[in-house]
Kinemage of the C-alpha trace (Angstrom):
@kinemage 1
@onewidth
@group {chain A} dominant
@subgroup {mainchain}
@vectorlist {calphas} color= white
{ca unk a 1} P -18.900 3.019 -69.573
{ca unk a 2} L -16.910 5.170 -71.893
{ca unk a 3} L -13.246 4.414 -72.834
{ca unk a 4} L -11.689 7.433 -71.036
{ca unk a 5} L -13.782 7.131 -67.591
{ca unk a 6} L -11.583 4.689 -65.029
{ca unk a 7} L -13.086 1.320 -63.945
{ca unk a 8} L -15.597 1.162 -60.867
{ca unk a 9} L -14.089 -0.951 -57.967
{ca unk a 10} L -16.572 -3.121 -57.817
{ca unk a 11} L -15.785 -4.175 -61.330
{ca unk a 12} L -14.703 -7.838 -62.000
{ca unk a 13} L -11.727 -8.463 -63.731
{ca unk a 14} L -13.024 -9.708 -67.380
{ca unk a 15} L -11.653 -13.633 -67.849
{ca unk a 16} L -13.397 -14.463 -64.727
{ca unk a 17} L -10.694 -14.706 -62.197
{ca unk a 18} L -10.457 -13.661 -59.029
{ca unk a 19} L -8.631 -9.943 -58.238
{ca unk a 20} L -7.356 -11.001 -54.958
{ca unk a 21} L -5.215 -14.691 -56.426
{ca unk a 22} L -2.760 -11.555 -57.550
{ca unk a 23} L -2.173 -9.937 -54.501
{ca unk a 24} L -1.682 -12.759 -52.383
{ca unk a 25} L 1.190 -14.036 -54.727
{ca unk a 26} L 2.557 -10.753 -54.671
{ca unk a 27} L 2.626 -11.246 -50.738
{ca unk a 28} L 4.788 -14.155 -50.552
{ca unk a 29} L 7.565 -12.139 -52.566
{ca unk a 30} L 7.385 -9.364 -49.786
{ca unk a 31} L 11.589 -8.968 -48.434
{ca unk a 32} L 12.614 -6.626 -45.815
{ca unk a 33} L 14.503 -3.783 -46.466
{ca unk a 34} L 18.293 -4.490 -46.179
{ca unk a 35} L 19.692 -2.048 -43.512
{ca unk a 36} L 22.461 -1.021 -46.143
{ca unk a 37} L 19.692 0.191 -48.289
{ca unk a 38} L 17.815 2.437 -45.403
{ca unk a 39} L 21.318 3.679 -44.567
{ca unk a 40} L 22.369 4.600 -47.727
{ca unk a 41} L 19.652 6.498 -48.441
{ca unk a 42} L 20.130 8.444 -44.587
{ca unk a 43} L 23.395 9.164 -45.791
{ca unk a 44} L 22.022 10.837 -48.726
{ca unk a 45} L 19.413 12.986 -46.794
{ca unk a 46} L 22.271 13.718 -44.743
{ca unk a 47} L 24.494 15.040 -47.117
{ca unk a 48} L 21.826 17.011 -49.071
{ca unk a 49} L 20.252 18.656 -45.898
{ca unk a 50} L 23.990 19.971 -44.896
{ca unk a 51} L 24.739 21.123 -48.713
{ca unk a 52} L 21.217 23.063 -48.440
{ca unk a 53} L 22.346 24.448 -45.049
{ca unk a 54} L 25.815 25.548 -46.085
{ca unk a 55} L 24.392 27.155 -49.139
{ca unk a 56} L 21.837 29.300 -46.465
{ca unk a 57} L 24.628 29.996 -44.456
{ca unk a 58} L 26.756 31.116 -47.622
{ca unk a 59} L 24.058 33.245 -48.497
{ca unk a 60} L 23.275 34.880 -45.153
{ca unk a 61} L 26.921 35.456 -44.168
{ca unk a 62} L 27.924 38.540 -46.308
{ca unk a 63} L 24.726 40.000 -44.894
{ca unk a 64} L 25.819 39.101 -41.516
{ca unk a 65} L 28.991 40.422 -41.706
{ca unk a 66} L 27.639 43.798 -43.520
{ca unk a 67} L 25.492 44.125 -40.924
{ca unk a 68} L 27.976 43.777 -37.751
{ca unk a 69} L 30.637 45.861 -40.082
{ca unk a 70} L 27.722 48.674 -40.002
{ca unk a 71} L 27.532 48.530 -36.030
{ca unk a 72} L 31.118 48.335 -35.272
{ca unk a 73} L 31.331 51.434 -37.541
{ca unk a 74} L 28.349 53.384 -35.648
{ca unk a 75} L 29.489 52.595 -32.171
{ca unk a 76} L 33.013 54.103 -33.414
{ca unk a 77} L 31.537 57.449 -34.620
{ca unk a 78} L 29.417 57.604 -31.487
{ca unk a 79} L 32.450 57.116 -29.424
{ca unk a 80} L 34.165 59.733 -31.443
{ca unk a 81} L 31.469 61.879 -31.141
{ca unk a 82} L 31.242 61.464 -27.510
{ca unk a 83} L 35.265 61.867 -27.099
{ca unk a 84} L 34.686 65.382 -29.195
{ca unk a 85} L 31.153 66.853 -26.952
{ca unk a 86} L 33.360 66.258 -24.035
């Protein structure tokens, strides 16, 4: 095996011992997840997804507006135009 190719799995660890002793110590330090923690971190998902959504909004708005400006304008010439034909 070259030195730049990754281990098989079926490899065995080299001093002889066994690769599962690790894992099973690693077990018994397993903790849940304080509720602070998962709630803290909703809170920040929260408060970025609302900044991304007010930034949209900031961006779509002048278009909105442009576009509704642009209507109200039309219907006001038509109306004139209708007021003038009649």
């Amino acid at each position: 095996m070259s030195e730049n190719s990754p281990p098989s799995s079926s490899a065995a660890p080299e001093d002889g011992r066994d690769a599962g002793e690790p894992i099973i110590a690693l077990r018994e330090l397993e903790a849940d997840t304080s509720p602070f923690f998962l709630n803290n971190i909703r809170d920040k998902i929260h408060r970025h997804a609302t900044a991304s959504q007010l930034l949209a909004f900031s961006w779509q708005m002048p278009g909105i507006v442009f576009v509704e400006l642009q209507r109200m304008l039309v219907e006001i010439l038509s109306g004139l135009r209708r007021k003038a034909g009649d």
